[in-house]
C-alpha positions as CSV (number, residue, x, y, z in Angstrom):
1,X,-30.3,-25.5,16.2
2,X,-32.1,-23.5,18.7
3,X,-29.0,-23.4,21.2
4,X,-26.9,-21.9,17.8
5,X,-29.9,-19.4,17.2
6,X,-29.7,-18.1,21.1
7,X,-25.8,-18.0,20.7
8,X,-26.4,-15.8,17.3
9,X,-28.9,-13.4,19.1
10,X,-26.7,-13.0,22.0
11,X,-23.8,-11.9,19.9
12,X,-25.7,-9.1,17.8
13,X,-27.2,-7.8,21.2
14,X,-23.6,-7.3,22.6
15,X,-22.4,-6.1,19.3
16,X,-25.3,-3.9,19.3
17,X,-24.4,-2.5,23.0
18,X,-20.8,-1.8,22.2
19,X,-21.5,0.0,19.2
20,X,-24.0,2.4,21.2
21,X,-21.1,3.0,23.8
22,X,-18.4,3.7,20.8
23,X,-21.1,6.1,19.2
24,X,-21.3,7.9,22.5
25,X,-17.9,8.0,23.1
26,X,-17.2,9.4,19.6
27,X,-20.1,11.9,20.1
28,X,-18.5,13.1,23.1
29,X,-14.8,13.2,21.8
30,X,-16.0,15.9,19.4
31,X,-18.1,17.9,21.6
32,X,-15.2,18.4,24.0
33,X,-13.1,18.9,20.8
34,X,-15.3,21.8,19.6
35,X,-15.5,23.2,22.4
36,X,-11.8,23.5,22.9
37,X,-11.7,25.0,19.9
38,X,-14.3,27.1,21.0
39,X,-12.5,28.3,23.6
40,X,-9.5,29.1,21.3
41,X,-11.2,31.7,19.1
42,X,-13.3,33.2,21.8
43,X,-16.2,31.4,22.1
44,X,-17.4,30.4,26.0
């Protein structure tokens, strides 16, 4: 039971990390997006 708990726990953390990094990556994707755009219609 308690090796199947750790296994669980272990699991959600790494799920947990991956979906910080995704987030991040999305986050970034748009920035880089809006400012292309940006750049398009005059902005700096």
């Amino acid at each position: 039971m308690r090796n199947s708990l750790a296994r669980v726990a272990l699991g959600v953390l790494i799920a947990l990390l991956a979906a910080c990094n995704t987030v991040e990556g999305v986050g970034m994707d748009i920035s880089s997006g809006a400012r292309t755009v940006g750049g398009w219609v005059g902005g700096r």
